[in-house]
C-alpha positions as a Markdown table, in Angstrom:
| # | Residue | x | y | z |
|---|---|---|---|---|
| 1 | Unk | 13.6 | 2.9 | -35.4 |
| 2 | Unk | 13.9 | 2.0 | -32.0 |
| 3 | Unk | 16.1 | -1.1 | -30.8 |
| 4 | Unk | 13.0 | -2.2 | -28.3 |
| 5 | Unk | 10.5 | -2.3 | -31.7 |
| 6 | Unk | 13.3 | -4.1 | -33.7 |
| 7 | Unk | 13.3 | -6.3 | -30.8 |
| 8 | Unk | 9.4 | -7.0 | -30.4 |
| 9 | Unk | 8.1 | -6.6 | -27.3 |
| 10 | Unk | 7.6 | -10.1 | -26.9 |
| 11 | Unk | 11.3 | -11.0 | -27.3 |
| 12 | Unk | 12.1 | -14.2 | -24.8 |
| 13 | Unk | 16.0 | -13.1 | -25.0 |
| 14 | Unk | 15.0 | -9.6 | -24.0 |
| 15 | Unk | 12.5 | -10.6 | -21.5 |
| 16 | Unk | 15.1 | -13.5 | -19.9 |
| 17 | Unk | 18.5 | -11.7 | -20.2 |
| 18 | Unk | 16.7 | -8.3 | -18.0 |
| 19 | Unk | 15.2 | -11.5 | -15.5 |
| 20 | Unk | 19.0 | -12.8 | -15.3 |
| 21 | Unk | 20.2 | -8.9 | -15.1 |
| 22 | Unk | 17.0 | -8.3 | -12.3 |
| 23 | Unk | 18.2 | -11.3 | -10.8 |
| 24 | Unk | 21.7 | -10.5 | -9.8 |
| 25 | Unk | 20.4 | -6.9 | -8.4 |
| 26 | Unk | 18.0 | -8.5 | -6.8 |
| 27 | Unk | 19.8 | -11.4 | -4.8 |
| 28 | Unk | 22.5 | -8.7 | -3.9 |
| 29 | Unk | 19.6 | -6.2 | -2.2 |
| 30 | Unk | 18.5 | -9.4 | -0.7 |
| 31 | Unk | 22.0 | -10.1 | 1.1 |
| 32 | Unk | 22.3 | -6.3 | 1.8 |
| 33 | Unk | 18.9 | -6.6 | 3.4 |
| 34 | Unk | 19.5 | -9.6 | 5.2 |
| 35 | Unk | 22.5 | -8.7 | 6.8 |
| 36 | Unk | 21.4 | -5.0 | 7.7 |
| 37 | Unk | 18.6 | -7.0 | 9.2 |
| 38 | Unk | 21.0 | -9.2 | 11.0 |
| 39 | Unk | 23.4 | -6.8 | 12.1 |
| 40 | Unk | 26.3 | -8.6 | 11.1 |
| 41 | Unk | 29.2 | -7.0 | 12.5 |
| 42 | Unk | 30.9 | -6.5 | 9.4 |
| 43 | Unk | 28.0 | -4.3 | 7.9 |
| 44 | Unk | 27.8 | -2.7 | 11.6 |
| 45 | Unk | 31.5 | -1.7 | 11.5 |
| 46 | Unk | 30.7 | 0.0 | 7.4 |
| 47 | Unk | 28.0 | 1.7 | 8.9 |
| 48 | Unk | 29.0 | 3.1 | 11.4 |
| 49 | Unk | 32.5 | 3.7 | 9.7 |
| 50 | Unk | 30.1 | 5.7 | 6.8 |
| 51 | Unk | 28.8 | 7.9 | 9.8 |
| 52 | Unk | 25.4 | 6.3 | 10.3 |
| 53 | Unk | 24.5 | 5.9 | 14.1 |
| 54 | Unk | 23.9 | 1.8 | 14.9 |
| 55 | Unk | 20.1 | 2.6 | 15.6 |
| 56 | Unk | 19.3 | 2.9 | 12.3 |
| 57 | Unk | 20.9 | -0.6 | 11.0 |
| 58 | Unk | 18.1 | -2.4 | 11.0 |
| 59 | Unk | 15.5 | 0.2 | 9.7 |
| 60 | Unk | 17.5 | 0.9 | 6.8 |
| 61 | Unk | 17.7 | -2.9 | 6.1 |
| 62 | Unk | 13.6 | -3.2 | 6.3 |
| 63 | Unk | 13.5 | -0.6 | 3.8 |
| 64 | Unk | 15.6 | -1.5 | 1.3 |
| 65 | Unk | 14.0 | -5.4 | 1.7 |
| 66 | Unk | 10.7 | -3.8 | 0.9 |
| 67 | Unk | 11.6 | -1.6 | -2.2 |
| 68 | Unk | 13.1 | -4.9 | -3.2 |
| 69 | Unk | 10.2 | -6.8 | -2.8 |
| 70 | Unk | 8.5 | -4.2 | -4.6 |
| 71 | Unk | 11.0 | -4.3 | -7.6 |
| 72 | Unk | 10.4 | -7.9 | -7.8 |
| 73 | Unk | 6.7 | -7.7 | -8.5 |
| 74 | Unk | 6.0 | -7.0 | -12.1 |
| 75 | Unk | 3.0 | -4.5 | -11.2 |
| 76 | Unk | 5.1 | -2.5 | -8.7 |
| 77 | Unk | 8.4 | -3.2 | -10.3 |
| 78 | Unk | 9.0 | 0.5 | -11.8 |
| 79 | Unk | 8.4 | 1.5 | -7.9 |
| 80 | Unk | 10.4 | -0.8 | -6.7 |
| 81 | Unk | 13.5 | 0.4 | -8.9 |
| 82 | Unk | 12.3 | 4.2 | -8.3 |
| 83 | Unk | 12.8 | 3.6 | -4.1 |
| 84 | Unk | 15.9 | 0.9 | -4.8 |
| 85 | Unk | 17.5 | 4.1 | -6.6 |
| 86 | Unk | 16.9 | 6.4 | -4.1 |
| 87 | Unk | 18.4 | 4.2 | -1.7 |
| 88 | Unk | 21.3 | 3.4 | -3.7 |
| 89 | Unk | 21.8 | 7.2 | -3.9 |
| 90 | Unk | 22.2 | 8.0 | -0.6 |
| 91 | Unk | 24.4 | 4.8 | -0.4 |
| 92 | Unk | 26.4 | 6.7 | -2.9 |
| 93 | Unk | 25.9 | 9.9 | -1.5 |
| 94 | Unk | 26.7 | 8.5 | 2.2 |
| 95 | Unk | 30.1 | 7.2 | 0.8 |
| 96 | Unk | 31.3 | 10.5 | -0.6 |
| 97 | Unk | 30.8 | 11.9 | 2.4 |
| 98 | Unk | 33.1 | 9.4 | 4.2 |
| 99 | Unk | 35.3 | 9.5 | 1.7 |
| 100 | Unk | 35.1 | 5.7 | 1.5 |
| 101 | Unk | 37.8 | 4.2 | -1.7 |
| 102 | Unk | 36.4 | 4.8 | -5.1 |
| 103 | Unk | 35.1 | 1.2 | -5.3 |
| 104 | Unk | 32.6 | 1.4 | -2.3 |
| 105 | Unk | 31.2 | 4.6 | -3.5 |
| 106 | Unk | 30.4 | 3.5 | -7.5 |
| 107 | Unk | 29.5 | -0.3 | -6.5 |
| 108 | Unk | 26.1 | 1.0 | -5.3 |
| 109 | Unk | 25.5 | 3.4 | -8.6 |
| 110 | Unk | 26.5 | -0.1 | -10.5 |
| 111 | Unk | 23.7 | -1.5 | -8.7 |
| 112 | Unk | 21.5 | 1.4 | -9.6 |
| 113 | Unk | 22.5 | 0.8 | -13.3 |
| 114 | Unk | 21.6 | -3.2 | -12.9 |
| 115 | Unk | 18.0 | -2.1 | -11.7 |
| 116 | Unk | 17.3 | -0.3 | -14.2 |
| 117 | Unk | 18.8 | -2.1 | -17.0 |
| 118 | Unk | 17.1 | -4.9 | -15.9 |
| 119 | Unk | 13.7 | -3.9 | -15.8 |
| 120 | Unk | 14.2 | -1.9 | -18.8 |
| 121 | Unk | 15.2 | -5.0 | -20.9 |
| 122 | Unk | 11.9 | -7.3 | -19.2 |
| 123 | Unk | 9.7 | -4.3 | -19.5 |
| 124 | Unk | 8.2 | -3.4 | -23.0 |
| 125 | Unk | 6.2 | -0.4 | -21.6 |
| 126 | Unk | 9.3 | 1.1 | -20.5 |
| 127 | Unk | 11.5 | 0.4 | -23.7 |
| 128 | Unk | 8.4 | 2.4 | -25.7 |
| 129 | Unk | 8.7 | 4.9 | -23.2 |
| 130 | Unk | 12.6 | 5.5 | -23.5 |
| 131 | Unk | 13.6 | 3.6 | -26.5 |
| 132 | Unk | 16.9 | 3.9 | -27.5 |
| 133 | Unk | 17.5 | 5.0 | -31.0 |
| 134 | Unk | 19.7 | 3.5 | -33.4 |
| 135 | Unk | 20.7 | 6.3 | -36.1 |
């Protein structure tokens, strides 16, 4: 039996505890947005430091602020996560390459994780299709 059927799919902790979850990713991609968007200096300086050339600040910051808006939207919330992974992939992927410390290169795949757990956890589709299975 899976754990999303023992749950219901109508399950207020469920559907509130992946909104609080959501909500966490969400207001961080927000700031990351907002700031790319900006061009803060201190998100210049990482950018740059990572190897990305200053032109592209600003469109990488419009991007991830729409797969954000995207994620927030119930009916485009599964694309939403799908681009907000991607993105967070080549964040990861961009910090291995720079050999940045080990805590700048996993804080995005965190991220990644809080997507998906989130939507996974307000989303009864996606439970049915990958429940988890309790043996």
């Amino acid at each position: 039996m899976s754990i999303g059927s023992e749950l219901g799919t109508g399950s207020k902790g469920l559907l509130w505890t992946g909104r609080v979850v959501s909500g966490v990713a969400v207001l961080f991609m927000l700031f990351d947005s907002i700031t790319k968007i900006l061009k803060a200096q201190q998100v210049v300086d990482a950018t740059i430091r990572i190897g990305f050339p200053l032109g592209t600040i600003i469109p990488i910051g419009i991007v991830l602020l729409v797969c954000t808006i995207l994620y927030v939207f119930p009916k485009t919330s599964v694309l939403g996560a799908i681009l907000l992974t991607g993105h967070l992939g080549g964040a990861v992927a961009a910090n291995v390459r720079a050999e940045s410390p080990v805590f700048n290169t996993v804080f995005p795949a965190v991220f990644g994780v809080l997507v998906w757990l989130g939507l996974y956890l307000r989303e009864p589709r996606l439970r049915t299709l990958l429940p988890v299975r309790k043996d």
